[in-house]
Each structure stands twice: as structure tokens, then as C-alpha cells.
ROSE-4610 file (N, C-alpha, C; in Angstrom, 1 decimal, always signed):
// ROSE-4610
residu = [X/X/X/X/X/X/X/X/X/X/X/X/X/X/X/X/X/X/X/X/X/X/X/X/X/X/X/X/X/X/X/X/X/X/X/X/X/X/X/X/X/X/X/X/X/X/X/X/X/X/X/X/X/X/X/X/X/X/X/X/X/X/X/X/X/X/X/X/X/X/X/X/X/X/X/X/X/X/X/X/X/X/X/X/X/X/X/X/X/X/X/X/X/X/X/X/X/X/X/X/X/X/X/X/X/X/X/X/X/X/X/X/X/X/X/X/X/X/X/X/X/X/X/X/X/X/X/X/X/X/X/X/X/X/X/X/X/X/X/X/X/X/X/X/X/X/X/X/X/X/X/X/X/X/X/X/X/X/X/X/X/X/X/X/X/X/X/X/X/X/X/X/X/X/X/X/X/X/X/X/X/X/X/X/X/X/X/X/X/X/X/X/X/X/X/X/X/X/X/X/X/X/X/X/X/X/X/X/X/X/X/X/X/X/X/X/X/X/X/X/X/X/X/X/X/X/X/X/X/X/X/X/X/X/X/X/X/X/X/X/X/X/X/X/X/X/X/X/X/X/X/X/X/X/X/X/X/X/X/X/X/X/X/X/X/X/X/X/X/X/X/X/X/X/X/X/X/X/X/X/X/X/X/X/X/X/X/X/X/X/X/X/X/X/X/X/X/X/X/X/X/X/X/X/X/X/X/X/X/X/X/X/X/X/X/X/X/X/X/X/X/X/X/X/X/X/X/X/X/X/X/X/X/X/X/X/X/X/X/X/X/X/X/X/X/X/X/X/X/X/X/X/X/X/X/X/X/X/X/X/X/X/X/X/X/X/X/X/X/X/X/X/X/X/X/X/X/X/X/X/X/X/X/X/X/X/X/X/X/X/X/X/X/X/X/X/X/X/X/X/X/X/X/X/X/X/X/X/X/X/X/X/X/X/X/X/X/X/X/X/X/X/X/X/X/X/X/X/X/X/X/X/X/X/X/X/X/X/X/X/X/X/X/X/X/X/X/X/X/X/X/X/X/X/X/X/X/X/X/X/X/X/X/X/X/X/X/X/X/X/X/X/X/X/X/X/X/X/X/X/X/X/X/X/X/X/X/X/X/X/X/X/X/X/X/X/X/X/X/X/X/X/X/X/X/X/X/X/X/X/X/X/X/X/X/X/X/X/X/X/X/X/X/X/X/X/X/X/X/X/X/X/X/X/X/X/X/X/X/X/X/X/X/X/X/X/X/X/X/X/X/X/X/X/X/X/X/X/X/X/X/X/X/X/X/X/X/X/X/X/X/X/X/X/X/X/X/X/X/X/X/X/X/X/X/X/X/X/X/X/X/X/X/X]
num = [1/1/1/2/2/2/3/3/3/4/4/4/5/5/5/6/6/6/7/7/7/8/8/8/9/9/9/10/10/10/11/11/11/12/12/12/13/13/13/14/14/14/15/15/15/16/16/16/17/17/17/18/18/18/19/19/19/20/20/20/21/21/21/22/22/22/23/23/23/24/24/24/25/25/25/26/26/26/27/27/27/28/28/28/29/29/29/30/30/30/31/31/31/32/32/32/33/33/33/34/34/34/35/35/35/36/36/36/37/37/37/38/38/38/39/39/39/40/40/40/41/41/41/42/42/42/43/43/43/44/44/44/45/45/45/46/46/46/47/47/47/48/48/48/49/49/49/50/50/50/51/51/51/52/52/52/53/53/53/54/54/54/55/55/55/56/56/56/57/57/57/58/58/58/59/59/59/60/60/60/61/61/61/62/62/62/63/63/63/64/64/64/65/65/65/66/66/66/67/67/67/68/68/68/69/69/69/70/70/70/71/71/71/72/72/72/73/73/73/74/74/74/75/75/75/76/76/76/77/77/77/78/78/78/79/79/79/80/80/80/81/81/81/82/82/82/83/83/83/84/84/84/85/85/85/86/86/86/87/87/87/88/88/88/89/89/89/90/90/90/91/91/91/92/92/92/93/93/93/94/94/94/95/95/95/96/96/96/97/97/97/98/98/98/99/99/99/100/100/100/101/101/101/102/102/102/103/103/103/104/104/104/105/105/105/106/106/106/107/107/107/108/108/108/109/109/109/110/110/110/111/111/111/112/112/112/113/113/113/114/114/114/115/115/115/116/116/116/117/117/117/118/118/118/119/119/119/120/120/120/121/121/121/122/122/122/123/123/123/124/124/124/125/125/125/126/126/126/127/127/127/128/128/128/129/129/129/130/130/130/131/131/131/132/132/132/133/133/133/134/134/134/135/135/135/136/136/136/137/137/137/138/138/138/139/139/139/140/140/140/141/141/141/142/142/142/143/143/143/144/144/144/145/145/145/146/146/146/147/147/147/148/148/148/149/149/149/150/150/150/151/151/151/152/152/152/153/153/153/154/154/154/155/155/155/156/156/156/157/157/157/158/158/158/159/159/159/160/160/160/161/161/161/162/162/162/163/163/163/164/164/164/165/165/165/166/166/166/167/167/167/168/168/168/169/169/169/170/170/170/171/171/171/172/172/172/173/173/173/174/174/174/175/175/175/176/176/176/177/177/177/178/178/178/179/179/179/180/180/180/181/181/181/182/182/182/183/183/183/184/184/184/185/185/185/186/186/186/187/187/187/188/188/188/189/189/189/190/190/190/191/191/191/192/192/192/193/193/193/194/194/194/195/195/195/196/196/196/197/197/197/198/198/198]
x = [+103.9/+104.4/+103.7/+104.7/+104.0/+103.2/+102.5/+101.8/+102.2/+102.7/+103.4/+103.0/+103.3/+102.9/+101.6/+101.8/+101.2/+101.1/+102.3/+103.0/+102.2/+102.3/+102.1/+100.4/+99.9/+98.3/+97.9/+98.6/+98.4/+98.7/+99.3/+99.5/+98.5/+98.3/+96.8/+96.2/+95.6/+94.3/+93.9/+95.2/+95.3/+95.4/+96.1/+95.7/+94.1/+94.0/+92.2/+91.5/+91.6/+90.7/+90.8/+92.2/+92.8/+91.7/+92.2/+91.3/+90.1/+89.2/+87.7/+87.2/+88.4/+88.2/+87.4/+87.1/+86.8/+87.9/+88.9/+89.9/+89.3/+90.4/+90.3/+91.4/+91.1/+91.8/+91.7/+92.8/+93.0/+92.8/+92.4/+91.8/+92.6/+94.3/+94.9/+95.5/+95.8/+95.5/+94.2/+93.2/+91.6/+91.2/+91.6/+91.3/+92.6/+93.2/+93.8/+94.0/+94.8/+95.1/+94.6/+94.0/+94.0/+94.9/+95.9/+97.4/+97.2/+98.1/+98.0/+98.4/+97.6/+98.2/+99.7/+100.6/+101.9/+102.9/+102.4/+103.2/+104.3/+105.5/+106.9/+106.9/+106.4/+106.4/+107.3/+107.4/+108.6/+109.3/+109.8/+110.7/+110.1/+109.0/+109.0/+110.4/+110.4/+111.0/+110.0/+110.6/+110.2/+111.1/+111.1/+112.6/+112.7/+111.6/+112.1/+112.3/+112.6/+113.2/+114.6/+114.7/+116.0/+117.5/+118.6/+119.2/+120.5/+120.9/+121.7/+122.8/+122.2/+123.1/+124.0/+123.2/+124.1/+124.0/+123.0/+123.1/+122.3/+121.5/+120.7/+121.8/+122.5/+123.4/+124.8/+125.1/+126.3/+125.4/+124.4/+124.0/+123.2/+123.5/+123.0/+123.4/+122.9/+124.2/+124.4/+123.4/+123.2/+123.8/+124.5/+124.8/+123.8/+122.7/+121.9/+121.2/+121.6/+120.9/+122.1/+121.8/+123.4/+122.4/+123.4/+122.8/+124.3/+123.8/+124.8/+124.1/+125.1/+124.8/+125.5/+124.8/+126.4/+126.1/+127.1/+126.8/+126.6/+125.6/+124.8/+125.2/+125.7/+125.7/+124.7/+124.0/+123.2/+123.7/+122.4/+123.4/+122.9/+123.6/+123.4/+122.1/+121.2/+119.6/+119.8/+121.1/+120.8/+121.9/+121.7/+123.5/+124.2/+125.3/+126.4/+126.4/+125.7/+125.9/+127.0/+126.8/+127.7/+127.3/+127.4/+126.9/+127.0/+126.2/+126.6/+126.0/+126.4/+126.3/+125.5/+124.7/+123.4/+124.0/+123.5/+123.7/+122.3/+122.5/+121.5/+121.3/+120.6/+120.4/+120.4/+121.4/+120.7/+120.4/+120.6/+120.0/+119.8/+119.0/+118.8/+118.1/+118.7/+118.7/+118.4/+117.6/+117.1/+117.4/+118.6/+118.5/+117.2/+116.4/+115.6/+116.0/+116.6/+117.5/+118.2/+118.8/+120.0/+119.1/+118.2/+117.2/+116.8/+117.3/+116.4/+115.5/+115.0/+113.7/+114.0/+115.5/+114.8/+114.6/+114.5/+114.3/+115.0/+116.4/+117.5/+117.5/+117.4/+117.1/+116.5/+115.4/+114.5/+114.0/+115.0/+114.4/+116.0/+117.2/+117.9/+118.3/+116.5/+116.6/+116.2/+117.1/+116.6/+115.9/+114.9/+114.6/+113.2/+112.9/+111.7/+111.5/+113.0/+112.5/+111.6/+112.1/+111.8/+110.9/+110.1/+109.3/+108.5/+108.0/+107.3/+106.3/+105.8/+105.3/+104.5/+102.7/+102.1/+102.6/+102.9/+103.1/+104.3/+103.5/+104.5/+104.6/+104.2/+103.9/+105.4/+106.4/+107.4/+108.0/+107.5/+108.3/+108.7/+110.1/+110.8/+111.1/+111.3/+111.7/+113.2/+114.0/+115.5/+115.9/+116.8/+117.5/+118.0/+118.1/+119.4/+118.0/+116.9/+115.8/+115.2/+115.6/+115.0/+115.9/+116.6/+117.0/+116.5/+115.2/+114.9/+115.1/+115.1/+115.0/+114.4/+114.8/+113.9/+112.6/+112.3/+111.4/+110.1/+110.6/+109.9/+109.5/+110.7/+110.5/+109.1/+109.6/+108.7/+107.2/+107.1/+105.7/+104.8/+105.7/+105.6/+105.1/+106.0/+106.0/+104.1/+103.3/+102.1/+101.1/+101.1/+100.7/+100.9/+101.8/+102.5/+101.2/+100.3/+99.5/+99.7/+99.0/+99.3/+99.2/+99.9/+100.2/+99.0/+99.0/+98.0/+98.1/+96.4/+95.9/+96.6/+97.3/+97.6/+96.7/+97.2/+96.2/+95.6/+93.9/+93.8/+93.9/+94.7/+95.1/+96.5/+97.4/+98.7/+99.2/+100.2/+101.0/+101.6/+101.1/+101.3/+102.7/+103.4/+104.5/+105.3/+106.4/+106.9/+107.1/+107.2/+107.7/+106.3/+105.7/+103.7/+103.9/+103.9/+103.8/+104.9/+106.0/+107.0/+106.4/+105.9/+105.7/+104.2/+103.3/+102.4/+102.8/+103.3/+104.1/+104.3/+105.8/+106.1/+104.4/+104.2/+103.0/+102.1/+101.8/+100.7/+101.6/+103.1/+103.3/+103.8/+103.5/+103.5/+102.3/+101.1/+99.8/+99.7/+100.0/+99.6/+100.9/+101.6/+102.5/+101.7/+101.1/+100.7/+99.2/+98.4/+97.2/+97.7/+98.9/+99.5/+99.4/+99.9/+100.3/+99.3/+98.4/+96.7/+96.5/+96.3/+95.5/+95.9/+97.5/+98.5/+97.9/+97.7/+97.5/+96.1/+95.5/+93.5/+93.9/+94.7/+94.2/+95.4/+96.2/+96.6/+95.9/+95.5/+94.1/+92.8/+92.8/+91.3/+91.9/+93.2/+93.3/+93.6/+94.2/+94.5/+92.6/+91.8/+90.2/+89.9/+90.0/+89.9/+90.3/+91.8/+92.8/+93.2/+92.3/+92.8/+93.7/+92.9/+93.8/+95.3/+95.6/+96.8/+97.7/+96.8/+98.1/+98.1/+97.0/+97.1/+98.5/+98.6/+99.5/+100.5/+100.7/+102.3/+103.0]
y = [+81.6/+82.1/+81.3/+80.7/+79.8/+80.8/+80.5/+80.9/+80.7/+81.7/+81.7/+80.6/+79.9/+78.9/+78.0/+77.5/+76.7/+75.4/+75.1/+73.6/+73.5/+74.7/+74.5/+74.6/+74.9/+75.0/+73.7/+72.8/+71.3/+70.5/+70.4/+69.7/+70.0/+71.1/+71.5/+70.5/+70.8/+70.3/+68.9/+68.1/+66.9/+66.3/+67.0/+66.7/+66.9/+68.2/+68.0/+67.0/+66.3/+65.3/+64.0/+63.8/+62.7/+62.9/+64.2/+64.1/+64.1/+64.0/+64.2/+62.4/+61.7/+60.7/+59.2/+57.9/+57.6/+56.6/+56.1/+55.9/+54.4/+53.2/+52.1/+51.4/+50.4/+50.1/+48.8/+48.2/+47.0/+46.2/+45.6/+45.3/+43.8/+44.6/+42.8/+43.4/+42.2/+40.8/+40.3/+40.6/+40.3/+39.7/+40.2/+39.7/+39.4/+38.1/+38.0/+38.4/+39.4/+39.6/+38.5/+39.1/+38.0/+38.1/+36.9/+36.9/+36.4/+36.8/+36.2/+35.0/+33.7/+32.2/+31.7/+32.5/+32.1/+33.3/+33.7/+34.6/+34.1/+35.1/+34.6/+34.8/+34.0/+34.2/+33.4/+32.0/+31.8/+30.6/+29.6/+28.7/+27.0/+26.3/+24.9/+24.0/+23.2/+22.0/+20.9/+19.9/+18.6/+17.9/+17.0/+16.4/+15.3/+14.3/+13.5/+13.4/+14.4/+14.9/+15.1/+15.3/+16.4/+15.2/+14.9/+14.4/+14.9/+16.4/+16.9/+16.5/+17.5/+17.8/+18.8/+19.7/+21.5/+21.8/+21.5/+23.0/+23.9/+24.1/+25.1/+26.4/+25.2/+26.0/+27.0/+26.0/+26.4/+27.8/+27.8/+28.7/+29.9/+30.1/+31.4/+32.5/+33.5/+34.7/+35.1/+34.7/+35.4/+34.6/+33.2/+32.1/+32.0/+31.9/+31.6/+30.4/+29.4/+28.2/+27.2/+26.5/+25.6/+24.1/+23.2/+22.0/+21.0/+20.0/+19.0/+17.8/+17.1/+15.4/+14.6/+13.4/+12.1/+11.2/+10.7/+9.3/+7.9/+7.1/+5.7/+4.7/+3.9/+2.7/+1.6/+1.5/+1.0/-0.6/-2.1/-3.0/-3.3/-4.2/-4.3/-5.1/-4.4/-4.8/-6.8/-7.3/-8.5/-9.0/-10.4/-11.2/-11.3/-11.0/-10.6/-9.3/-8.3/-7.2/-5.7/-4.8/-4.2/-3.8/-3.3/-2.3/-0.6/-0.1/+1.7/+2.8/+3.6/+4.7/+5.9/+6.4/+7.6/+8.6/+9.6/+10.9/+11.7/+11.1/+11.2/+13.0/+13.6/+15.1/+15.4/+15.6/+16.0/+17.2/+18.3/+19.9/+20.2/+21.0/+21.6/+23.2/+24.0/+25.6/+26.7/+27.7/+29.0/+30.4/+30.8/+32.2/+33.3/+33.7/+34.7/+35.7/+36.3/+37.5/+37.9/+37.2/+37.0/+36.9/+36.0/+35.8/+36.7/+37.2/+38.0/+37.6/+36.1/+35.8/+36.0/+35.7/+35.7/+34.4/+33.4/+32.1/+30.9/+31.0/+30.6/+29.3/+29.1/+27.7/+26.8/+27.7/+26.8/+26.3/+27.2/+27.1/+25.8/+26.1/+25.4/+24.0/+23.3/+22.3/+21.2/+19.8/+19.6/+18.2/+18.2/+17.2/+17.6/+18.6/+19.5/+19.1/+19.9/+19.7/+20.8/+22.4/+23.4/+24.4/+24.7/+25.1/+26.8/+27.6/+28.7/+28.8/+29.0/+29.0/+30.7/+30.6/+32.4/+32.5/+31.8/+32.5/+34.0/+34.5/+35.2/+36.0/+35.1/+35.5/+34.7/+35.2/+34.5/+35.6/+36.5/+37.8/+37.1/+37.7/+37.7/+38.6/+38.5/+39.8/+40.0/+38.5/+38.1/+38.0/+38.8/+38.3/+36.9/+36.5/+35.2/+34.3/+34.4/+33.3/+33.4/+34.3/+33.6/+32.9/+32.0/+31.1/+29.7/+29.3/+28.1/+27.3/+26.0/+24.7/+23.4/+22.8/+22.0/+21.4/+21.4/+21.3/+22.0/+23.3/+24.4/+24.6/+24.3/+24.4/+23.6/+21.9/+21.1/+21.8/+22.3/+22.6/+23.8/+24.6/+25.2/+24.9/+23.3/+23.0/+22.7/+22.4/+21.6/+22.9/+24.6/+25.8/+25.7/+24.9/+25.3/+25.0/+25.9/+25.9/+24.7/+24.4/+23.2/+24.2/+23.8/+24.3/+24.5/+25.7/+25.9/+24.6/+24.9/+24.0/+23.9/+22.8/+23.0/+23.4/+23.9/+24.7/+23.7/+23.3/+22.0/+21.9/+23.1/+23.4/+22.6/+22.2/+22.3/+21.2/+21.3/+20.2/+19.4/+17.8/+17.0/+16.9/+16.9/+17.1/+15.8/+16.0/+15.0/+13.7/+13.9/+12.6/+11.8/+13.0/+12.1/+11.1/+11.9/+11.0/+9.3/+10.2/+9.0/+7.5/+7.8/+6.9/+6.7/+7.2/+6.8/+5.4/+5.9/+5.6/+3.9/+3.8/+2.7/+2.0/+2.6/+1.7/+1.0/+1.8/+1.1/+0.0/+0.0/-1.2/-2.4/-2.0/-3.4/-3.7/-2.8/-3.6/-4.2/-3.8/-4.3/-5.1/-5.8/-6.7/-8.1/-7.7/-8.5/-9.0/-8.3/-8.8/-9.8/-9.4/-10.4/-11.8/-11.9/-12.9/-13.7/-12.8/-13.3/-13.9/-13.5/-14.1/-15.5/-15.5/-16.6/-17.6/-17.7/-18.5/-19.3/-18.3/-18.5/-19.0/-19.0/-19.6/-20.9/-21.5/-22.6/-23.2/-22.9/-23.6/-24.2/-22.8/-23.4/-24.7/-24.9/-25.9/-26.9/-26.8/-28.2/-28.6/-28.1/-28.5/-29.0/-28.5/-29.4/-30.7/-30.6/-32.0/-32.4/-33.2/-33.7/-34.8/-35.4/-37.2/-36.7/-35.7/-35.7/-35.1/-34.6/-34.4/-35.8/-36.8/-38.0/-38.7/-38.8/-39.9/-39.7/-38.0/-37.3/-37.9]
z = [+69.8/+71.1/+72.2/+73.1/+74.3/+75.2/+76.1/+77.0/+78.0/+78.8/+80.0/+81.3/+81.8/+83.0/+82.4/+81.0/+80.6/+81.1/+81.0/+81.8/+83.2/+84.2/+85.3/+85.1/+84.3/+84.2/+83.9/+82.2/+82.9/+83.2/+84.3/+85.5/+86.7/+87.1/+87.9/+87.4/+86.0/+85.5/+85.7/+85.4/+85.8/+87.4/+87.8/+89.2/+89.6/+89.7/+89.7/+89.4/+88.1/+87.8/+88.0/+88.8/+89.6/+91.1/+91.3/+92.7/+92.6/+91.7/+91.4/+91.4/+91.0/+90.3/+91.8/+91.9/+92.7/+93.1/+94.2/+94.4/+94.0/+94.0/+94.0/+94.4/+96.0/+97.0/+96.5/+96.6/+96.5/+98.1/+98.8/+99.7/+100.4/+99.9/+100.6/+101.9/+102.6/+102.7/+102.9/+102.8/+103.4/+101.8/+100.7/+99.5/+98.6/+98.4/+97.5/+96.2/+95.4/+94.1/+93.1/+92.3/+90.9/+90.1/+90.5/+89.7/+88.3/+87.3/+86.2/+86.1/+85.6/+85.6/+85.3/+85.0/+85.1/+85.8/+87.0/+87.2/+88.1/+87.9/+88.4/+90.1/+90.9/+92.1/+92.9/+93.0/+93.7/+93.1/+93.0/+92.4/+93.5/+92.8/+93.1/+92.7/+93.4/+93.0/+93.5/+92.3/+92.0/+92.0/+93.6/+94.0/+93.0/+92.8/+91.8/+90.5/+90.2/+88.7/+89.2/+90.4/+90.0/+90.1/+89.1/+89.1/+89.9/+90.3/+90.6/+89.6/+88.2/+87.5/+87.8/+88.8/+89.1/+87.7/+87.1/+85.9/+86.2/+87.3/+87.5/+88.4/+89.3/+89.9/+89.4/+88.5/+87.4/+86.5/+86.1/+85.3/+86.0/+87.2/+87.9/+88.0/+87.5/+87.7/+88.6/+89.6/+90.8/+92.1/+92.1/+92.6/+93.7/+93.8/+94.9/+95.0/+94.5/+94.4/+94.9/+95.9/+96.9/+96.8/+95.9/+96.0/+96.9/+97.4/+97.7/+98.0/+97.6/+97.2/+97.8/+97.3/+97.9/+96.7/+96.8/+95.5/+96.5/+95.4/+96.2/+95.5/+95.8/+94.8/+94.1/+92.8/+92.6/+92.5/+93.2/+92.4/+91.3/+90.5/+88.9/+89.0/+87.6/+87.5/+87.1/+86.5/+86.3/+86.6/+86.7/+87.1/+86.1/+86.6/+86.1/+85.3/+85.6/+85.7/+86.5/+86.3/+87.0/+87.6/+89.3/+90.3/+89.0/+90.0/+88.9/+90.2/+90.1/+91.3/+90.4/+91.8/+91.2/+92.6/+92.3/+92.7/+93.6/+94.8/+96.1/+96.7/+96.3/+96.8/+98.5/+98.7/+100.2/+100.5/+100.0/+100.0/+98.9/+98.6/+97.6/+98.3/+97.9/+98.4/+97.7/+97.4/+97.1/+98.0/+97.8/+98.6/+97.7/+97.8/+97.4/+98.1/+99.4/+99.2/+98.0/+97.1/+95.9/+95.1/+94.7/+93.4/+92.5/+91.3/+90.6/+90.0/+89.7/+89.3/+87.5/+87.0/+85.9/+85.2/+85.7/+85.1/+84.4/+84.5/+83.7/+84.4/+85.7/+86.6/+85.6/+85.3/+85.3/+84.1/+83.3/+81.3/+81.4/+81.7/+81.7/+82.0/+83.3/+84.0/+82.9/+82.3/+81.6/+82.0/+83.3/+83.9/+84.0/+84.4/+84.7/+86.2/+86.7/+88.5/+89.1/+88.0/+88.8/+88.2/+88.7/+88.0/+88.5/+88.0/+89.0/+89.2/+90.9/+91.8/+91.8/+91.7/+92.0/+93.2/+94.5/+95.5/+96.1/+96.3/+96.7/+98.1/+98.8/+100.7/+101.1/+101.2/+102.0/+102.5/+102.8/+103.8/+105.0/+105.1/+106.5/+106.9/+108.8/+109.3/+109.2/+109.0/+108.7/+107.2/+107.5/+105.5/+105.1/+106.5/+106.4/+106.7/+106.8/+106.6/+105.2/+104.1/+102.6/+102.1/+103.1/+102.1/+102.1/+101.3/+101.7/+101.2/+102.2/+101.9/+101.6/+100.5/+99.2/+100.2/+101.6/+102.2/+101.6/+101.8/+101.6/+99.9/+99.5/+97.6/+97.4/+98.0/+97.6/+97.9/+99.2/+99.2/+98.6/+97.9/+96.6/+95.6/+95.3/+93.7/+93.6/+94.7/+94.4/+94.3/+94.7/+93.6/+92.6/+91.9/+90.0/+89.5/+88.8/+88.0/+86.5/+86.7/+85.2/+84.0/+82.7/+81.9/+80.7/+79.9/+79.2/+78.3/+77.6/+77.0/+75.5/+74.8/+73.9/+72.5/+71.7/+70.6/+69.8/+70.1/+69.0/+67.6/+67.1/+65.7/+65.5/+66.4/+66.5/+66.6/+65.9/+65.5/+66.8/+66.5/+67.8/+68.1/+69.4/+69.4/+68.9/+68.8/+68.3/+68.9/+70.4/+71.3/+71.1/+71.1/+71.7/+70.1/+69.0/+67.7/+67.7/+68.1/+67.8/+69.0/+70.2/+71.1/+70.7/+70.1/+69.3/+68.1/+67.2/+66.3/+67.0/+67.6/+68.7/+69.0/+69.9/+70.4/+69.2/+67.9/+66.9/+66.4/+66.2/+65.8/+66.5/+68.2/+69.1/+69.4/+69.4/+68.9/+68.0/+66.5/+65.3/+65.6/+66.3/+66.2/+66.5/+68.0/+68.9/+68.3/+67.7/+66.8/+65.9/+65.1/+63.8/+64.6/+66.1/+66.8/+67.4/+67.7/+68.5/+67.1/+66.1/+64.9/+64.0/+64.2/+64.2/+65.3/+65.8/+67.5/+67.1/+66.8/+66.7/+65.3/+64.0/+63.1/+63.2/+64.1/+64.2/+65.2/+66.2/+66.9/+66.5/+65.1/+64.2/+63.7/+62.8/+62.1/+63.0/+64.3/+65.2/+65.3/+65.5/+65.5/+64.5/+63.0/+61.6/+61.7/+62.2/+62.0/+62.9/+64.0/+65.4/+64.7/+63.6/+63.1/+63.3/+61.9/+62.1/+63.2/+64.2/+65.6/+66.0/+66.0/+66.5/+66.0/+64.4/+64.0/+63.9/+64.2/+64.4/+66.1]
């Protein structure tokens, strides 16, 4: 058999010992929060990555990212080569009114332009002022906390090995060739006669 106004008895009880308890104020703006090292705060860019593929833009659900470009003409690196055209950014845009912050920009970018940012002080008193511009991104991207330490248990990634890999056999190329050099120099010293009567 329940006990009549039990429920309401604890709830009292708990309130009581809420109010007994000693409060704890967080003390911002005069003290900054201790954010956790990767928290989702605003969206850097890194203009020279960014090739303006628009896949960041194409893959937003939220369409709040406005890029626009122009094409440049490159000329060709050697003669008789071809001129070739690159894709010059002239805006790059973040509405954070629109932003839901879930990261698809940025898992999707396959350049590593964009990256997230702890800040999160961009209040405005205008709606139509969170939309900023890659001015503003840029000075973002230089908060991006560097990325944790890799696990020194863990398997070296693959690019680091394969360009390891590469490099040991254009050293061990260029030794084969230093040692070639020094043992035909040794023997031009043994046998000056015969470079003479050649």
C-alpha cells in the first residue's frame, strides 16, 4: 500500500538538500571556462588548402556556407607545355545563424581547409551579422588546438611509412653513387699512367 503524498514528500526532501548545499558560480566573463580540447565552437579556415571544390558547400544540410570563385590561368611549368587554369576563392562564407555545428564541412573537406575552432564569443546584436567572412574564419583557424598525441603503441600511418619507404631508397641510392665516385677516384690515384696514355 503506497503512502499518501509520498511523491510530494520526496521532492521536499530533495529540494531541501539542494538548498542546504553550497552554490557554485561560474564566474564568466571575468574567468574563462575550461573548455575541453576539442570542443565544437566555431569553424576555422585554412585559406591555403582550400581548392574550392564546394564540397563543403554541396554537403551542408543546412546550406550556410556561400563560396565564390573565379578561374586564373596558369602558364605551363615548361616550354612547350600547356597553360592550365586553377580556381581563385574570392569569398568564402559561414552563416552561424543557419549552422548546426554538426561537422560534415569539415569531416568531408578533403584538403584540410576547415577545421574547429574553442571559440565561442561571436554574439551579435544582428542576425544578419553571423555571417562571417573567410577574414574572420581565417582568424579563427590560428585557436585550432593541435591535434592529440599519437599513441606511441600505434601503427605508423601509412603515408608517413610509404614516404619513409621512398626516401630510404633515394638515400641508399645516392650513397651507392657517392661510393661509385670515391672508388673511381681511388683508382684514377693508383693509375694516373693509364689516364696518361689513354
Amino acid at each position: 500500500m503506497s503512502v499518501p503524498f509520498s511523491g510530494l514528500a520526496k521532492g521536499l526532501a530533495v529540494t531541501l538538500r539542494t538548498m542546504t548545499r553550497k552554490t557554485v558560480t561560474e564566474q564568466y566573463p571575468d574567468v574563462q571556462p575550461d573548455l575541453p580540447p576539442r570542443t565544437r565552437g566555431v569553424i576555422g579556415l585554412f585559406e591555403e588548402n582550400c581548392t574550392v571544390c564546394m564540397l563543403c558547400a554541396r554537403e551542408c544540410p543546412d546550406w550556410c556556407i556561400y563560396i565564390d570563385s573565379h578561374k586564373e590561368t596558369v602558364p605551363a611549368a615548361a616550354p612547350g607545355g600547356r597553360e592550365r587554369s586553377r580556381n581563385v576563392l574570392d569569398r568564402f562564407a559561414i552563416d552561424f545563424s543557419l549552422c548546426m555545428y554538426c561537422g560534415i564541412c569539415i569531416e568531408v573537406c578533403p584538403f584540410d581547409a576547415l577545421f574547429w575552432s574553442p571559440e565561442f564569443e561571436y554574439a551579435e546584436t544582428d542576425i544578419r551579422e553571423l555571417t562571417h567572412e573567410r577574414d574572420k574564419l581565417r582568424e579563427w583557424m590560428w585557436t585550432v588546438p593541435a591535434p592529440p598525441a599519437l599513441d606511441p603503441h600505434a601503427e605508423e600511418p601509412k603515408e608517413i611509412a610509404a614516404a619513409r619507404k621512398t626516401a630510404d631508397k633515394l638515400a641508399a641510392a645516392e650513397e651507392a653513387r657517392a661510393a661509385e665516385q670515391a672508388q673511381a677516384a681511388e683508382q684514377a690515384e693508383q693509375h694516373p699512367d693509364q689516364e696518361g696514355e689513354q
